[in-house]
C-alpha positions in Angstrom: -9.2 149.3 226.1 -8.2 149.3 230.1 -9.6 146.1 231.7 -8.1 144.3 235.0 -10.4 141.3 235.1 -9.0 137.9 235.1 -10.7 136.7 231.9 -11.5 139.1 229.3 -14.2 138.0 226.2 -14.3 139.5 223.5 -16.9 138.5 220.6 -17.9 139.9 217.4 -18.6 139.0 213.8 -16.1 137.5 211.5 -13.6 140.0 210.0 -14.2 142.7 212.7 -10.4 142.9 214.3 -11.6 140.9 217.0 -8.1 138.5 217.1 -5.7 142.3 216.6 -8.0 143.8 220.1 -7.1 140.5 222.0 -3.5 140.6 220.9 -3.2 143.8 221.7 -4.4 143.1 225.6 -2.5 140.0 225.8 1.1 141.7 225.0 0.0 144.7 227.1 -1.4 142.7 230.0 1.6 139.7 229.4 -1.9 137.5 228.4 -3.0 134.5 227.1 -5.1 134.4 223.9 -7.3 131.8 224.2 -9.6 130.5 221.2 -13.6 131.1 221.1 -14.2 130.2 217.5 -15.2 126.7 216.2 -13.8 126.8 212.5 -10.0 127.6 214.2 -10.2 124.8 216.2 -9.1 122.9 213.1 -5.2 122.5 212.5 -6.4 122.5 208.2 -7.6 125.4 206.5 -5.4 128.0 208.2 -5.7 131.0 206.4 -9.2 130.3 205.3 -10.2 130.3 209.0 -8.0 133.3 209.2 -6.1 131.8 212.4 -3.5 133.8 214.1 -0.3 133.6 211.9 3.2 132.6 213.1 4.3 135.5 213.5 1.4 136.9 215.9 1.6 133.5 217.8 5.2 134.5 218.9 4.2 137.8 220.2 1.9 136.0 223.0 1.0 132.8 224.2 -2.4 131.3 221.8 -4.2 128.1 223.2 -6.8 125.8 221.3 -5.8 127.1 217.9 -5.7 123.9 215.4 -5.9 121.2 217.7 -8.4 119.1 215.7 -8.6 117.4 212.7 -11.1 118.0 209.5 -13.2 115.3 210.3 -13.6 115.9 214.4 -16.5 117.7 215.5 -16.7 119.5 218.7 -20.1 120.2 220.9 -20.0 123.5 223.0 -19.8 120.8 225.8 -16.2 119.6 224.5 -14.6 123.0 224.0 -15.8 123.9 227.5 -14.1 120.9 228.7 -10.7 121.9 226.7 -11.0 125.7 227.5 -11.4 125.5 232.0 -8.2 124.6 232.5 -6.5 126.3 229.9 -8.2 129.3 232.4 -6.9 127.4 235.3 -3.5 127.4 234.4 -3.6 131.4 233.4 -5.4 132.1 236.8 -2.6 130.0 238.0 0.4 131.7 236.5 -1.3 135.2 237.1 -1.7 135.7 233.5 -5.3 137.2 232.2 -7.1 135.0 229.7 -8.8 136.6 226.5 -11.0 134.7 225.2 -11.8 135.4 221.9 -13.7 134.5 218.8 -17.3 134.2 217.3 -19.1 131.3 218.5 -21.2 132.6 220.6 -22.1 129.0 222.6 -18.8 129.3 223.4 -19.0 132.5 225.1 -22.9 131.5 226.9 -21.0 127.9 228.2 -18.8 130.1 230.2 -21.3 133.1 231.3 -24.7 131.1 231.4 -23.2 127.7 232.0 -23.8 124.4 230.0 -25.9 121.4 230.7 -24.3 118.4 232.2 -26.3 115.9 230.1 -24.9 112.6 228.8 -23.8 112.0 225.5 -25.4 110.4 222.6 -24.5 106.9 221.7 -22.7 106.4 218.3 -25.8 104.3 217.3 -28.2 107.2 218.0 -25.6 110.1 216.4 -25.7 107.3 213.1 -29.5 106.6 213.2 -30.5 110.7 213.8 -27.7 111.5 210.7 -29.6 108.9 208.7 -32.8 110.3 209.2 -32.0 114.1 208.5 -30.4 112.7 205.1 -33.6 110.3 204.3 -36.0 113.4 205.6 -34.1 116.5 204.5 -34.0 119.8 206.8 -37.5 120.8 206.4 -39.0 117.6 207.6 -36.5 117.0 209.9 -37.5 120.3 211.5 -40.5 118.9 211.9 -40.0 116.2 213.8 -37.6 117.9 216.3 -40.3 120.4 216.7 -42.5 117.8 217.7 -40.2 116.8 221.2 -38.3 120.5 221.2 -40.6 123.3 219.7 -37.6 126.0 221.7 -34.6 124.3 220.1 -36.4 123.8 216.3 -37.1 127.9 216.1 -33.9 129.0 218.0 -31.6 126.4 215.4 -30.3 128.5 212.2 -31.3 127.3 209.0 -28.6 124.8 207.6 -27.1 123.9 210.7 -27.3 120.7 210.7 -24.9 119.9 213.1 -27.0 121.6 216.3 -30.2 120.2 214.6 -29.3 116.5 214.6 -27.9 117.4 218.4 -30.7 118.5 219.2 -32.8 115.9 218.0 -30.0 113.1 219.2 -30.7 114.9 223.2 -34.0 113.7 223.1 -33.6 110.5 221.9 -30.9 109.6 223.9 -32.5 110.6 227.6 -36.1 110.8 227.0 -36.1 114.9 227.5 -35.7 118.0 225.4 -31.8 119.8 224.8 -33.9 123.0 226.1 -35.3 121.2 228.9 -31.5 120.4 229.7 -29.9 123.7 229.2 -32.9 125.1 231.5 -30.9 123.9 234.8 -27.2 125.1 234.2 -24.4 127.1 235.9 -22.1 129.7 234.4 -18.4 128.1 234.4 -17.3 131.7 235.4 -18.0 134.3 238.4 -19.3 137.3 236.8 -16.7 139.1 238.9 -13.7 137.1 237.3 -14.5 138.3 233.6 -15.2 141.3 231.6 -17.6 140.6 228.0 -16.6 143.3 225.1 -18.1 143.0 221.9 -16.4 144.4 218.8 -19.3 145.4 216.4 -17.9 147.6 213.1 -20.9 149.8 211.0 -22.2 147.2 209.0 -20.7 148.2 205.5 -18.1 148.6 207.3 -18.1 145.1 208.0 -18.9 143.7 205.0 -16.0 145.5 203.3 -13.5 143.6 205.5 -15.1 140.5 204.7 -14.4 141.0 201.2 -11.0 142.4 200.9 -10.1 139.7 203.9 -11.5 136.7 201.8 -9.4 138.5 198.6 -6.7 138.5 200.9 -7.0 134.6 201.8 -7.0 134.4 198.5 -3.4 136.1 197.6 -2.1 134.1 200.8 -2.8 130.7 199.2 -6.5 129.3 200.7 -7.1 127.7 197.2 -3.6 125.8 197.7 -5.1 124.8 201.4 -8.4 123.4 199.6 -6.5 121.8 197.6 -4.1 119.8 199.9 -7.2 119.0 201.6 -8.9 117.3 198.7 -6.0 114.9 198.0 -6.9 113.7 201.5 -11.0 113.0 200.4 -11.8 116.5 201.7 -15.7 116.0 201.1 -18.5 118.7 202.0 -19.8 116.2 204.6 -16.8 116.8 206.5 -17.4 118.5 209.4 -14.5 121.1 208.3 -16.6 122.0 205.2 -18.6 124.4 207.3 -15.3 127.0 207.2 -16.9 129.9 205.2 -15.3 129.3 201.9 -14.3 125.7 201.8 -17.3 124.4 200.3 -17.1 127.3 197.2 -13.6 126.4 196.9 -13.4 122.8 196.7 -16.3 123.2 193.9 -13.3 124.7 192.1 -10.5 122.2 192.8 -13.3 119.7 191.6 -13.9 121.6 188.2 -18.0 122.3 189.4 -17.3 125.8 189.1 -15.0 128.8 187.9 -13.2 130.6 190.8 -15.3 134.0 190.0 -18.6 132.5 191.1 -17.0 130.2 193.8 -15.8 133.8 195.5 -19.0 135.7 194.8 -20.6 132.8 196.6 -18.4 132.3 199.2 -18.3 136.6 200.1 -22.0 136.5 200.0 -21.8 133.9 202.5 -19.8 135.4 204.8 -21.4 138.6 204.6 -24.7 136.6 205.9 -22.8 134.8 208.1 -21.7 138.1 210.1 -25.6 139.5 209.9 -26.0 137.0 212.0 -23.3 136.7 214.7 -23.6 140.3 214.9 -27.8 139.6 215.5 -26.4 136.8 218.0 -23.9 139.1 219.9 -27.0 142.1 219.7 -29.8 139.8 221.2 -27.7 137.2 223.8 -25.1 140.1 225.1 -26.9 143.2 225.2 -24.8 144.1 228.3 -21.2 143.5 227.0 -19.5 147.2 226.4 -19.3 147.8 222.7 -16.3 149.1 220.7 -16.1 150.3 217.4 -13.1 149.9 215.0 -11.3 152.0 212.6 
């Protein structure tokens, strides 16, 4: 792949050789790789989050790979705040950025641009968790629906995290997160950056995910469950939402056998890349494709 723009993004699904492309450009280019994926933001769980290894790390400068603990959670809105001037300084050093990874907020922050609203007291983030627990999702749909109809039907199922934000927007300032992210400005020019999207055949795909998740295995992800569950590793933990970790921890507890706990946790990242590659279809239609072998 030839590119010369200043900041090169490059999404995809999980398991697609999205992190090999943006090595690949960095060492040719002399480039930083920059991190666009929530679950390797945290410094736990490293191959289950199948983050760079050591080894691909000393062929080219990474940034904002496992910088946060289990337990943090980061908005869009902070990891924009981390990621400008980790551009700055590239831009600065005459060094391209790639930006890479699968969360695609990440990706519309910098292209679309991000809503400068304020954050949510602690006593509204505690009071809007309370009520999704006391209500459950359903319910709790239903109320957010009832103050942000966009945000309830554009909000996977299960994700609780962007529900109760969404919810915790309106409580906070009176007005709806969609009514927010209506008046925003793209962090980059669209001259300064170049959008690729890696997108395999699909059974393609979903063989990767399974012989990379069998290969996580081999490389110790049980061992990284584990050492995480000594600490209280919990599935309320905000780390719990790295494809896998749930399923696994069920087996460090004894709640199930480690042939179901993979079944389960393959089906569920087979279903997770459905849908970033629905995201990355529907939000960047305009991105140039590539393939993989």
């Amino acid at each position: 792949m030839r590119t010369t723009a200043p900041v090169v993004l490059i999404g995809g699904p999980t398991a697609s050789g999205k992190s090999a492309l943006a090595l690949k450009i960095a060492r040719e280019r002399d480039g930083v790789v920059v991190n666009a994926d929530s679950m390797q933001l945290y410094r736990d769980l490293p191959i289950l989050t199948a983050r760079p290894c050591p080894e691909d790390e000393a062929l080219a400068p990474h940034a904002l790979y496992g910088v946060a603990g289990p337990r943090e959670t980061w908005s869009t809105g902070r990891w924009l705040r981390a990621v400008l001037p980790v551009l700055e300084t590239a831009r600065a050093d005459g060094r391209p950025a790639i930006v890479v990874g699968g969360t695609g907020l990440y990706f519309r922050a910098l292209v679309v641009g991000l809503a400068d609203m304020p954050e949510a007291s602690d006593s509204v983030r505690q009071e809007t968790g309370a009520l999704y627990d006391r209500l459950g999702e359903a319910a709790f749909r239903e109320r957010l629906a009832a103050v942000d109809p966009a945000a309830e039907r554009r909000i996977e199922r299960g994700d609780r995290q962007r529900l109760t934000r969404a919810f915790e927007v309106h409580a906070a300032t009176g007005r709806a997160l969609s009514d927010w992210q209506a008046r925003t400005r793209p962090a980059l020019s669209p001259e300064d950056w170049e959008g690729v999207v890696v997108e395999p055949e699909r059974a393609t795909l979903h063989a990767r995910c399974d012989a990379r998740f069998d290969a996580m295995l081999e490389s110790g992800a049980l061992d990284e469950v584990r050492a995480l569950a000594s600490r209280g590793f919990s599935d309320d933990w905000p780390i719990a939402r790295v494809l896998g970790a749930s399923e696994l921890l069920a087996v460090v507890e004894e709640r199930a056998d480690l042939k179901t706990a993979v079944a389960q946790a393959k089906a569920r990242t087979r279903q997770y890349a459905k849908r970033q590659s629905t995201w990355f279809r529907n939000q960047c239609p305009d991105w140039r494709r590539l393939g993989t072998d």
